[in-house]
C-alpha positions in Angstrom: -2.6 -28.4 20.3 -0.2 -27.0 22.7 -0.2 -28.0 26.4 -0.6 -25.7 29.2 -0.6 -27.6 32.2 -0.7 -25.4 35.0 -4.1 -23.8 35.2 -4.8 -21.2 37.6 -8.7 -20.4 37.7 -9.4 -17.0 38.8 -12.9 -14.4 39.4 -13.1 -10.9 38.0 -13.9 -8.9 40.1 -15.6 -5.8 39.8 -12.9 -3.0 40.4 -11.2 -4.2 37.5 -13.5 -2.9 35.4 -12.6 0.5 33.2 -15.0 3.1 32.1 -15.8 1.4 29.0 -17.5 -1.5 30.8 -14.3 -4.0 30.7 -11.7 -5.5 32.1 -8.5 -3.2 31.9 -5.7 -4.0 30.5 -3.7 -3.9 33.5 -5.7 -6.2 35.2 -4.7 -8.6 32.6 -1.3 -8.0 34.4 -2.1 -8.9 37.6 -3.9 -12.2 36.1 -0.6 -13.1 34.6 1.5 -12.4 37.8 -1.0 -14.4 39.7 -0.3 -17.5 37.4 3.4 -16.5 36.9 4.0 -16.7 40.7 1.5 -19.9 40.8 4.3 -21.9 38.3 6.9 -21.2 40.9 5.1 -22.7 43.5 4.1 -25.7 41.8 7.7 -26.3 40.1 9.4 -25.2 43.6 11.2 -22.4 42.7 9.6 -20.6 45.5 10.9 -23.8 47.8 14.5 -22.8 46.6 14.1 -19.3 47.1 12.9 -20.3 51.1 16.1 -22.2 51.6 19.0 -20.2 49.2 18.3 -17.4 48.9 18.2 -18.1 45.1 15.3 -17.0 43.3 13.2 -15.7 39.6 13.6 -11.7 38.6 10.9 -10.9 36.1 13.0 -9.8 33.2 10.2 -8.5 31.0 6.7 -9.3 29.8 4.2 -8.3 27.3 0.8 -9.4 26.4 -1.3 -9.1 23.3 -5.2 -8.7 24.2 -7.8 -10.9 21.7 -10.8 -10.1 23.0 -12.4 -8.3 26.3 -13.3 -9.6 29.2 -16.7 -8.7 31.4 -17.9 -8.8 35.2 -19.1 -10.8 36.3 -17.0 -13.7 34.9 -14.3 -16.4 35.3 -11.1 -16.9 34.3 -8.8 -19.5 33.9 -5.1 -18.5 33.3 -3.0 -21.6 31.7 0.6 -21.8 31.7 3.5 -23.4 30.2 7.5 -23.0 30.1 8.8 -22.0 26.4 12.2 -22.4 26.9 15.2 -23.0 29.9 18.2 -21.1 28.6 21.8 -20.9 31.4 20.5 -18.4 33.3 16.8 -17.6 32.5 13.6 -19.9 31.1 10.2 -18.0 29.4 6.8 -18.6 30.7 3.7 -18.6 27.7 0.6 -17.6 29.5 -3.1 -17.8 28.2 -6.2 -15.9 30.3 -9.3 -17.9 28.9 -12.7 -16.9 29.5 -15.8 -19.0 30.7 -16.7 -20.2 27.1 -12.5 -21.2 26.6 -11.9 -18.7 24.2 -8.2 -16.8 24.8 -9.2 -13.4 25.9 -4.9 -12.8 25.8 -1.6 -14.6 25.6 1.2 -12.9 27.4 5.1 -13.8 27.4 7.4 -13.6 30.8 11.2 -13.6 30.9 12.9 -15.1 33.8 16.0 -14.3 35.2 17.6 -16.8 38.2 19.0 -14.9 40.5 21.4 -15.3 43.6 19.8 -13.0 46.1 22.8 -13.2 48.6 25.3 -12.1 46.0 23.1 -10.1 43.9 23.9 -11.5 40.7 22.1 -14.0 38.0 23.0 -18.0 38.1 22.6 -20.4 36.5 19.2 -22.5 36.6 19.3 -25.0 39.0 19.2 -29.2 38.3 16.2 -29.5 40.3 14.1 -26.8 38.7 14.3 -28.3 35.7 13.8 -31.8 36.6 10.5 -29.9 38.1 9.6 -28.5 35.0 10.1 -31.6 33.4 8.2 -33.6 35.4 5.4 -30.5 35.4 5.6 -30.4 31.1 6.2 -33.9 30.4 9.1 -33.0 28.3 12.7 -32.2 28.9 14.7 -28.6 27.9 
């Protein structure tokens, strides 16, 4: 079984609903940024981007839906890194619902990016010894 080690436990909340009595799809967007942004705070990307100036651009993303999801209900939105490439890494996201069945799996791209000379850099030394230390394995 794969490991997702970040988990970021969420509550739907009502407005996401659509007219068909659940969750719409783009909330499932905001559930991904919410645990897309939670990874960069726990592997200190945001921490880099504080004191650089040097920081992610979401590239792309995409998400296949399994099955719907229903107010009122919890979430819980696991995360792992796929891969670390020069200048980007890919984040594999699951939203799970109360019983832990994967509602949807979604895919992010990650650019790094210099902010002060508005180009992409490399991936920085200490972000992945974070991830490392965060996956318990190195790329």
């Amino acid at each position: 079984m794969e490991n997702f080690p970040v988990k970021l436990p969420l509550r739907i909340d009502w407005s996401e609903m659509d007219l068909f009595g659940h969750v719409n799809n783009v909330s499932y967007f905001k559930y991904v940024q919410a645990a897309r942004v939670n990874y960069w705070e726990v592997s200190m990307l945001t921490q880099l981007f504080d004191e650089k100036k040097i920081g992610p651009i979401l590239l792309s993303t995409s998400c296949q839906f399994k099955i719907p999801l229903f107010y009122p209900g919890n979430i819980v939105v696991e995360s792992r890194i796929e891969f670390i490439k020069t200048t980007s890494f890919g984040i594999h996201h699951r939203i799970l619902n109360e019983e832990g069945e994967i509602a949807a799996e979604a895919h992010d791209v990650i650019v790094t990016y210099d902010f002060n000379k508005n180009e992409k850099v490399s991936v920085s030394d200490e972000f992945r010894r974070s991830v490392a230390a965060i996956e318990g394995k190195e790329f």
